[in-house]
C-alpha positions as CSV (number, residue, x, y, z in Angstrom):
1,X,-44.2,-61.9,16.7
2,X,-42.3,-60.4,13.9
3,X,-42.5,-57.4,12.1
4,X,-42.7,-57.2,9.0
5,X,-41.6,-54.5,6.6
6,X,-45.2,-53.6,5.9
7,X,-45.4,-51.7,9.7
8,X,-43.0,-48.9,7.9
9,X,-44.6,-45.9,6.3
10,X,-44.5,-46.1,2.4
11,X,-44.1,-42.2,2.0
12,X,-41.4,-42.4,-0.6
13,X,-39.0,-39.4,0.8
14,X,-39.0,-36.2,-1.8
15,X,-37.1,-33.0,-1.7
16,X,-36.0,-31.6,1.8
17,X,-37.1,-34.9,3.1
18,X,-34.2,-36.5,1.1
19,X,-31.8,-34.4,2.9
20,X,-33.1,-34.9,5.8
21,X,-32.8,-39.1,5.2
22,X,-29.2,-38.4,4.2
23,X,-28.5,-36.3,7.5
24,X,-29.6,-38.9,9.5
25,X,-27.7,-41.8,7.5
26,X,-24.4,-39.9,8.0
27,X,-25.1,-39.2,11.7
28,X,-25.7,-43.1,12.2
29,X,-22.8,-44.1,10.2
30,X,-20.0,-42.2,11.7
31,X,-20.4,-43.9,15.0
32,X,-21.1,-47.3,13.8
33,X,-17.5,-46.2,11.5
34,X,-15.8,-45.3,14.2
35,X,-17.0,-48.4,16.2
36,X,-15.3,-50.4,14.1
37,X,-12.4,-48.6,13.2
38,X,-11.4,-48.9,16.9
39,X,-12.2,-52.7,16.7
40,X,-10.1,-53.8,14.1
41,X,-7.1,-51.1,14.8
42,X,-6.8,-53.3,18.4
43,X,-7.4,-56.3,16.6
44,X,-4.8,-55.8,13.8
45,X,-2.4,-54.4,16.8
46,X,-2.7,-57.3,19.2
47,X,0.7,-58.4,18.8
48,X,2.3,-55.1,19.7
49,X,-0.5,-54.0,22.4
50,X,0.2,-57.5,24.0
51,X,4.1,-56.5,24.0
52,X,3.2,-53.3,25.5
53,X,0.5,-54.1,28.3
54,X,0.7,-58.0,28.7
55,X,4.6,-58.5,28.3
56,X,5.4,-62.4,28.6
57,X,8.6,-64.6,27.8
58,X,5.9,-66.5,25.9
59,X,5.0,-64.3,22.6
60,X,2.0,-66.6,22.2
61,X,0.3,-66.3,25.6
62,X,0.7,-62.6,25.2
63,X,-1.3,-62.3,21.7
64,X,-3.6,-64.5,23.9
65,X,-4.1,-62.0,26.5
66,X,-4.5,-59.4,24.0
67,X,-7.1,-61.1,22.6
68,X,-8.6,-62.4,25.6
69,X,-9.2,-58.8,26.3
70,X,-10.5,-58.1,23.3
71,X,-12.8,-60.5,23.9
72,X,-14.1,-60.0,27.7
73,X,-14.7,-56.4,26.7
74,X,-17.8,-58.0,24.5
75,X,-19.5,-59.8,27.4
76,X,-20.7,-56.2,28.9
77,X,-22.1,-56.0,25.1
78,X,-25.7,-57.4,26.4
79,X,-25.9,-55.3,29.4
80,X,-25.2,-51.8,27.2
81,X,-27.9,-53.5,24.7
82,X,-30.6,-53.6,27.5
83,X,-29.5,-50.6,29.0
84,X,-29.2,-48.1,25.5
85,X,-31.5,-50.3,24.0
86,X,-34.3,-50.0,26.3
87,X,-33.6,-46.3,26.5
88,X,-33.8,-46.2,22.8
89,X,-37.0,-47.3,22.9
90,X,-38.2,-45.3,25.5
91,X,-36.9,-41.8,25.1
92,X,-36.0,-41.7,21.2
93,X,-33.4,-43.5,18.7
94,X,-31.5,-39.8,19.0
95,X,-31.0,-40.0,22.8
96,X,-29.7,-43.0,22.7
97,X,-27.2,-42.8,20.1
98,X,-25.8,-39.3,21.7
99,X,-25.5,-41.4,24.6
100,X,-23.2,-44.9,23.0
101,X,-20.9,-42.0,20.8
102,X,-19.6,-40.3,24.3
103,X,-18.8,-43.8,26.1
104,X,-16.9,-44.7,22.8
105,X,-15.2,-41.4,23.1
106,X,-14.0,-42.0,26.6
107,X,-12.9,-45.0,26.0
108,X,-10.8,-44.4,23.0
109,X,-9.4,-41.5,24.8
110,X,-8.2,-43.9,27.9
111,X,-6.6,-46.4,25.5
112,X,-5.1,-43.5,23.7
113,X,-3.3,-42.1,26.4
114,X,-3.0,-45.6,28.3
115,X,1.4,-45.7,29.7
116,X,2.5,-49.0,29.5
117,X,3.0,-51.7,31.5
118,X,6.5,-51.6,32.1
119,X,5.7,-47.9,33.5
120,X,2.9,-48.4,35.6
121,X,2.8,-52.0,35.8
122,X,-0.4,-53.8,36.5
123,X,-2.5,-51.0,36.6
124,X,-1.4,-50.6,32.6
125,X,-3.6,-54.0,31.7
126,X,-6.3,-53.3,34.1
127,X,-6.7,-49.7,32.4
128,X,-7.2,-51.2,28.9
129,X,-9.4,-53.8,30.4
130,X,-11.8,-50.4,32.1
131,X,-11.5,-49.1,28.3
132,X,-12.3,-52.0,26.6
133,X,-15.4,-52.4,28.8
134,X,-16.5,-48.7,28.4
135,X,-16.4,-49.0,24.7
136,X,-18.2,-52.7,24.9
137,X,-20.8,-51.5,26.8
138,X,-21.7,-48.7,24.3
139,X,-21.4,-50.8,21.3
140,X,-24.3,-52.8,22.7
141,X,-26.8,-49.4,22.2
142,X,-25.3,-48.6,18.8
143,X,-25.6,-51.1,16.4
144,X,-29.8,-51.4,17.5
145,X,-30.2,-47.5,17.7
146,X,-28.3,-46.4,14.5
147,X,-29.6,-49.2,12.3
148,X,-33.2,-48.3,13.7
149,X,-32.5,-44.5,13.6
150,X,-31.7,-44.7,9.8
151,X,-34.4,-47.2,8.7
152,X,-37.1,-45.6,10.2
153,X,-36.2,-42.5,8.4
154,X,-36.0,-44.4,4.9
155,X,-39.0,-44.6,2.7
156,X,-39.8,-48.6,2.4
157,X,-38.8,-48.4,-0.8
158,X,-35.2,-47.8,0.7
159,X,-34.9,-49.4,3.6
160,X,-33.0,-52.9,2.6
161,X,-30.8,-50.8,1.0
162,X,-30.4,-47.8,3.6
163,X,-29.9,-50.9,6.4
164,X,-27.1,-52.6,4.5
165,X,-25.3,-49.0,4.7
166,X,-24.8,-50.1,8.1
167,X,-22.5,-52.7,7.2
168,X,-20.7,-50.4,4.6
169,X,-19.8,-48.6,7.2
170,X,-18.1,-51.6,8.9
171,X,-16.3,-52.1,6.0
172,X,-15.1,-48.3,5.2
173,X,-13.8,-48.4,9.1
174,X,-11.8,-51.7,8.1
175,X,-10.2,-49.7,5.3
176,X,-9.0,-46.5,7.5
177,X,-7.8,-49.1,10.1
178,X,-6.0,-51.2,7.6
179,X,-4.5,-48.3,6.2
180,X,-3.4,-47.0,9.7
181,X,-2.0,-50.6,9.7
182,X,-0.1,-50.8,6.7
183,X,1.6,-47.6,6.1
184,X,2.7,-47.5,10.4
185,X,4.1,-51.1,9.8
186,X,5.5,-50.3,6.8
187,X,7.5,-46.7,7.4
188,X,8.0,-47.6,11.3
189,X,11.0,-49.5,13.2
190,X,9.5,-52.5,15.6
191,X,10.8,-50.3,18.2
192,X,8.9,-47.1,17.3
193,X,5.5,-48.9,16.5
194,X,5.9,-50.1,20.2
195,X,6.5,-47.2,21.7
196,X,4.4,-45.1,19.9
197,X,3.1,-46.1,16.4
198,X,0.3,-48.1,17.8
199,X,-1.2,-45.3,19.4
200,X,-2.1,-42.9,16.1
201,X,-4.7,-44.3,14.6
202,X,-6.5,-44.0,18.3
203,X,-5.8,-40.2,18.7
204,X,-7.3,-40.5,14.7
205,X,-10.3,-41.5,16.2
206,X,-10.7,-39.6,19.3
207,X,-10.6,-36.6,16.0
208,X,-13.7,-37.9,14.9
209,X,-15.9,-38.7,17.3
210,X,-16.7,-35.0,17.9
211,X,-17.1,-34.7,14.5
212,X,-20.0,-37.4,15.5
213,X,-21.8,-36.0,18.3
214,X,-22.0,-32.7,16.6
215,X,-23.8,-34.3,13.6
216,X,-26.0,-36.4,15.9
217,X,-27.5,-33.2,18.1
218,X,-28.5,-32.3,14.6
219,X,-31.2,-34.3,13.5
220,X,-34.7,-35.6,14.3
221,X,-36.0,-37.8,16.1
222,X,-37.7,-40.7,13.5
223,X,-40.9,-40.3,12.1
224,X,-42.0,-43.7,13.4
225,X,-40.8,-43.4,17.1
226,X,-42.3,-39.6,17.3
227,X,-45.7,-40.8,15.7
228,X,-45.4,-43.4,18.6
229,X,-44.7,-41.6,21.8
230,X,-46.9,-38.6,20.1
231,X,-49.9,-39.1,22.9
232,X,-47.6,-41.0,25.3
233,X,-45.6,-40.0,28.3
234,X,-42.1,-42.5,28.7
235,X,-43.3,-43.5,31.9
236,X,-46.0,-45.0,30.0
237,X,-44.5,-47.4,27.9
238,X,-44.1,-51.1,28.1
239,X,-40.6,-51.7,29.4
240,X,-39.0,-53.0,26.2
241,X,-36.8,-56.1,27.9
242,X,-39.9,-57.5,30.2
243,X,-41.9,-57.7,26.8
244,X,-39.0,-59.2,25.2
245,X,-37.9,-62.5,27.6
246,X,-41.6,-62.7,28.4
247,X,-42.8,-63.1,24.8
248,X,-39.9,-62.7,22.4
249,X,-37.5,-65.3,23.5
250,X,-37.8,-66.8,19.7
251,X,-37.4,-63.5,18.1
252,X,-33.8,-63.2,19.8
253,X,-32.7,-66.4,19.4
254,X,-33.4,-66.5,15.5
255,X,-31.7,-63.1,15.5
256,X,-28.4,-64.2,17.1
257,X,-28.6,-66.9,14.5
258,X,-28.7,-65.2,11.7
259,X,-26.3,-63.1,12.9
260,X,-23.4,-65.7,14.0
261,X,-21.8,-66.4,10.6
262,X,-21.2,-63.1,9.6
263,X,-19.6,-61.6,13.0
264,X,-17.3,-65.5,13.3
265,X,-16.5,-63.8,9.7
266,X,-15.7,-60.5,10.6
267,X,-13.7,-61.2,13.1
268,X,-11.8,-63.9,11.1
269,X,-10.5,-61.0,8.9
270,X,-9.7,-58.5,11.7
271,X,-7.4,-61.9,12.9
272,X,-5.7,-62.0,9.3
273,X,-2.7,-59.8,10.4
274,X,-1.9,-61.4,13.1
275,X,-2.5,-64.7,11.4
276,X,-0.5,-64.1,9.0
277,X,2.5,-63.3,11.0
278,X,2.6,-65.8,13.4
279,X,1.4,-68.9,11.1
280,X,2.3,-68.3,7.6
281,X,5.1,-66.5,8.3
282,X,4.2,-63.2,6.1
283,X,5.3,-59.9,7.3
284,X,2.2,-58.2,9.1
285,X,2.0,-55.7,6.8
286,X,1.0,-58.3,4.4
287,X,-1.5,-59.3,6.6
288,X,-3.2,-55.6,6.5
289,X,-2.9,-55.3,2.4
290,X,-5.6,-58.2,3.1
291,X,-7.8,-57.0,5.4
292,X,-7.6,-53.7,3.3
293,X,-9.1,-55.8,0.3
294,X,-12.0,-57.4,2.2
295,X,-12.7,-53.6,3.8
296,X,-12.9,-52.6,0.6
297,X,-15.1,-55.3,-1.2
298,X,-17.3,-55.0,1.8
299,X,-17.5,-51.4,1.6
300,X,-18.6,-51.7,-2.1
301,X,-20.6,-54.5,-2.6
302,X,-22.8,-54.0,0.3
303,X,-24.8,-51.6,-0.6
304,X,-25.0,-53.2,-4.2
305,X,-26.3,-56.5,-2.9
306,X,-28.3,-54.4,-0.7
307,X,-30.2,-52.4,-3.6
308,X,-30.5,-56.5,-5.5
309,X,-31.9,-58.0,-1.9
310,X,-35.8,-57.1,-2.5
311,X,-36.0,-58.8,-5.8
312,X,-34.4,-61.7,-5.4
313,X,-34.8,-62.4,-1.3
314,X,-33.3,-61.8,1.4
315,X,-33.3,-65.2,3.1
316,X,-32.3,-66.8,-0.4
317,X,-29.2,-64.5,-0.5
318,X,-27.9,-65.7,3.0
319,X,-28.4,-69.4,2.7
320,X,-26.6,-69.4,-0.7
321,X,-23.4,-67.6,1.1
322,X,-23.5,-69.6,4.0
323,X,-23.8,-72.6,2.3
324,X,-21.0,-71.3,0.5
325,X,-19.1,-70.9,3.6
326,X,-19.4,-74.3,4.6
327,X,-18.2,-76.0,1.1
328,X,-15.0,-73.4,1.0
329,X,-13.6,-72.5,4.1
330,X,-11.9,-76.1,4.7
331,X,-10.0,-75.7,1.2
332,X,-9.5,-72.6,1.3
333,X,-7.5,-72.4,4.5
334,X,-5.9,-75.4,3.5
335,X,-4.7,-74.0,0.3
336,X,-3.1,-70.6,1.8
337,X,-1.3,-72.7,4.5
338,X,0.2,-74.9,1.6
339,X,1.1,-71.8,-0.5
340,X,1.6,-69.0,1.9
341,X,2.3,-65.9,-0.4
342,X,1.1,-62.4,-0.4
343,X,-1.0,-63.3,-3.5
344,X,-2.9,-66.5,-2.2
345,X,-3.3,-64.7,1.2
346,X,-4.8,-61.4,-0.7
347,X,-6.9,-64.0,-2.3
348,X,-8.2,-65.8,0.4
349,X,-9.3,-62.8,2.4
350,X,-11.1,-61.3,-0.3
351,X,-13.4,-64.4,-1.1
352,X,-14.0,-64.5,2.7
353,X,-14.7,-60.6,2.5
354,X,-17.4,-61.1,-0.8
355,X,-19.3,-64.2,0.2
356,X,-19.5,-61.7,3.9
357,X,-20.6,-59.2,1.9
358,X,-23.5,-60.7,-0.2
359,X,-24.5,-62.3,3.2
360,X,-24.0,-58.9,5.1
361,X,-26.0,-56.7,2.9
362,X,-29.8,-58.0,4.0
363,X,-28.7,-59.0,7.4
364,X,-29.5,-55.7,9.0
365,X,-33.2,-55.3,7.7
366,X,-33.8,-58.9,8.6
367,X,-32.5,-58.3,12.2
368,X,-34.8,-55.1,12.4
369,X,-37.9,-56.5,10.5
370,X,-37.7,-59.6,13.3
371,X,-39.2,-57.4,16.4
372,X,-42.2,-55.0,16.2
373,X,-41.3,-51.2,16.9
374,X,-41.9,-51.3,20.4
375,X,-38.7,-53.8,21.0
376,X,-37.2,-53.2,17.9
377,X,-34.1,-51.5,19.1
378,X,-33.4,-53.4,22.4
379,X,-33.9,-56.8,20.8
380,X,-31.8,-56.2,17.9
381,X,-28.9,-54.8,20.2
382,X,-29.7,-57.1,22.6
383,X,-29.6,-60.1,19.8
384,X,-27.2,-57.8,18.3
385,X,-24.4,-58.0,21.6
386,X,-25.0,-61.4,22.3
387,X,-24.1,-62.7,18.8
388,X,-21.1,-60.5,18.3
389,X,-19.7,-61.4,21.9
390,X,-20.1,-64.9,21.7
391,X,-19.5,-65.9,18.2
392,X,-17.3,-63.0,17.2
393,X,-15.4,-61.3,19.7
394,X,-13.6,-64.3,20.9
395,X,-13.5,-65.3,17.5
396,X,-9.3,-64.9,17.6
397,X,-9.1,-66.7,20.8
398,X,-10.8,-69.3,19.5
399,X,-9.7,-69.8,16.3
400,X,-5.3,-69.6,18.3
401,X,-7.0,-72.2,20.9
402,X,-8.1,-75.0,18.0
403,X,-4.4,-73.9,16.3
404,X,-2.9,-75.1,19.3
405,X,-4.8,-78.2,20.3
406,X,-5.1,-79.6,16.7
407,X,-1.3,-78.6,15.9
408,X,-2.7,-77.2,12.3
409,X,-3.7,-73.1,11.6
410,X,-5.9,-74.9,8.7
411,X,-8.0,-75.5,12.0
412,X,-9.2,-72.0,12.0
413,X,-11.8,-73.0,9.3
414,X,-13.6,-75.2,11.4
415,X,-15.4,-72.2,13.5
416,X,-16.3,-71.0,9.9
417,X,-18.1,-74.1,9.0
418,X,-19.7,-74.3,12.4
419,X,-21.0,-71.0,12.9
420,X,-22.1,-71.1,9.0
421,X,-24.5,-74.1,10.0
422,X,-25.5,-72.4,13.3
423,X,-26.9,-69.6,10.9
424,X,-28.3,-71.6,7.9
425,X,-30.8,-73.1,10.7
426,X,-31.7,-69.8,12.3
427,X,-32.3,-68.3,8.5
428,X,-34.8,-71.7,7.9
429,X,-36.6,-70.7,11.0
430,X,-36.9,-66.9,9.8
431,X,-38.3,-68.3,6.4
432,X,-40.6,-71.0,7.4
433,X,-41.6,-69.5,11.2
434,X,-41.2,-65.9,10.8
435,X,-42.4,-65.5,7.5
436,X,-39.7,-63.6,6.8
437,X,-38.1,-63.1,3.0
């Protein structure tokens, strides 16, 4: 059944062993950064990468192909989670995340360097489709491994507050995006950001990621998963996703759970530039001043709520912000549609970003402290995919769908209430099942 925090060594880390916890944090982080910087820079360019590689008389239907895209490239999510997540737990945490890092590489580089549709025609979409499924498929190994990789190097006393680093880190890549965003949009003809603008922050990133790998063929393997396989070949070890369907089924169903209002969340925000464009009329730069905000508030009260989540709970944290959720998504939206300025829109987003962060902070533990050490990273990347494909990568699509079937962008709020009482339940069964606090 679960873990619980208790199977992590107390050793508080001293001395050399607090650089080496801050090595391997940084190593972690600057995939899982660049992870999401590359999300939300083709999120927050979907209008012009849908001009550029889907080109339709119908504006609308090529946002939706953009983001249809965006979103098929998450359903390979689950088979990179068993793949790198059963590798993970097989060969080492460090393996594994050398391993997600190169795929993202290759497939930033192909988007990067992608010519358009109106040069190569059919094979332009079909390209960003092979890039978006490269990158998808390594995301499903890093989110398990890194989170993993860095806990299991913390002291216990550390380890809520070293896991909600994770999610920072999703909110510091939101900010360099968002700032790619507003200052191309800003200083750049329509014209120029479609024939070339888009593509910077990309070649950004492909600066980075080697930056990453170097940094990751640094550091050791972690404490816990070297103690394990200490007297153990690989060949020896359970295979991580037989244990998991044959006895864990529960394990990753409360963990997608948990998980669903926070990723419907995230990618909510990443929509806001385009939602703002097309449905409150608000240049799109406006649209990234707001998604800059909520990168910001989650970058900074993250790791705040994450140091406050052992004294108070962590299960009594994320029901409050989901219930939250529930009570002000509905007004909210319907508020910003009836006044839609740059202030209420700046507004809006960053009460969506807080209440995500004070929910965000805890979520990673709890995701690794459901699954013993054995499965930990291939069913939290495996739970891990799942959720963020489903309930967050088609998140746009979904949220332009119920726009265009109700007639009313305030519709967009419905997924946020749904997917808040999706997790409320899973939470209740992590408290009262689980044990889990």
């Amino acid at each position: 059944m679960a873990a619980s925090a208790s199977n992590f060594s107390s050793e508080p880390a001293t001395g050399g062993k607090e650089v080496s916890l801050t090595k391997a944090v940084g190593a972690a982080l600057i995939g899982n950064t660049l992870e999401w910087f590359d999300l939300s820079v083709y999120a927050y360019f979907a209008v012009t990468i849908g001009k550029v590689f889907f080109p339709s008389s119908d504006s609308s239907l090529s946002l939706l192909m953009a983001f249809a895209t965006f979103g098929v490239s998450f359903l390979i999510r689950p088979i990179g989670a068993i793949v790198l997540g059963a590798y993970a737990d097989r060969a080492g945490r460090k393996k594994s995340l050398t391993v997600s890092l190169t795929l993202m590489l290759v497939g930033m580089i192909m988007i990067a360097v992608m010519p358009s549709y109106a040069t190569i025609g059919a094979l332009a979409p079909a390209g960003i489709m092979v890039a978006r499924l490269f990158q998808g498929f390594s995301a499903g190994g890093e989110f398990g491994s890194s989170t993993a990789f860095m806990m299991e190097h913390a002291p216990k006393r550390k380890r809520v507050f070293v896991a909600s680093l994770q999610f920072a880190s999703q909110g510091f890549g939101t900010v360099i995006a968002s700032l790619f965003g507003y200052f191309l949009t800003k200083n750049l003809t329509p014209e120029a950001m479609q024939d070339w603008g888009w593509r910077v922050p990309f070649f950004f990133g492909l600066s980075i990621a080697p930056v990453g790998l170097y940094l990751r063929s640094k550091v050791d393997e972690t404490p816990d998963f070297a103690k394990k396989v200490a007297h153990q070949h690989p060949q020896d070890l359970n295979q991580p996703i037989t244990e998991i369907l044959a006895k864990q089924k529960l394990l990753i169903v409360v963990s997608i759970g948990v998980l669903i209002v926070s990723t419907a969340s995230t990618f909510l925000i990443k929509y806001m530039p385009t939602y703002a464009a097309e449905n409150l009329k608000l240049p799109q730069s406006t649209g990234f001043l707001a998604t800059l905000l909520a990168g910001v508030i989650l970058t900074l009260v993250t790791p705040v709520v994450g140091l406050l989540a052992d004294k108070v709970g962590r299960i009594n944290i994320m029901l409050g912000t989901a219930i939250v959720y529930i009570v002000s998504a509905y007004p909210l939206f319907l508020w910003l549609n009836a006044y839609p300025t740059t202030a209420s829109l700046l507004l809006a987003v960053g009460m969506i970003g807080l209440i995500k962060a004070i929910y965000f902070a805890p979520l990673a533990s709890i995701m690794s402290d459901i699954f013993p050490l054995e499965t930990r990273v291939t069913g939290m990347s495996l739970s891990y995919s799942i959720g963020v494909s489903v309930f967050g990568g088609f998140a746009p699509a979904i949220s332009i769908f119920l726009i265009r079937i109700t007639g009313t962008p305030v519709a967009t709020s419905y997924y946020l209430v749904a997917a808040s009482s999706l997790s409320i339940c899973a939470l209740l069964v992590a408290a009262i099942k689980l044990k889990l606090r």
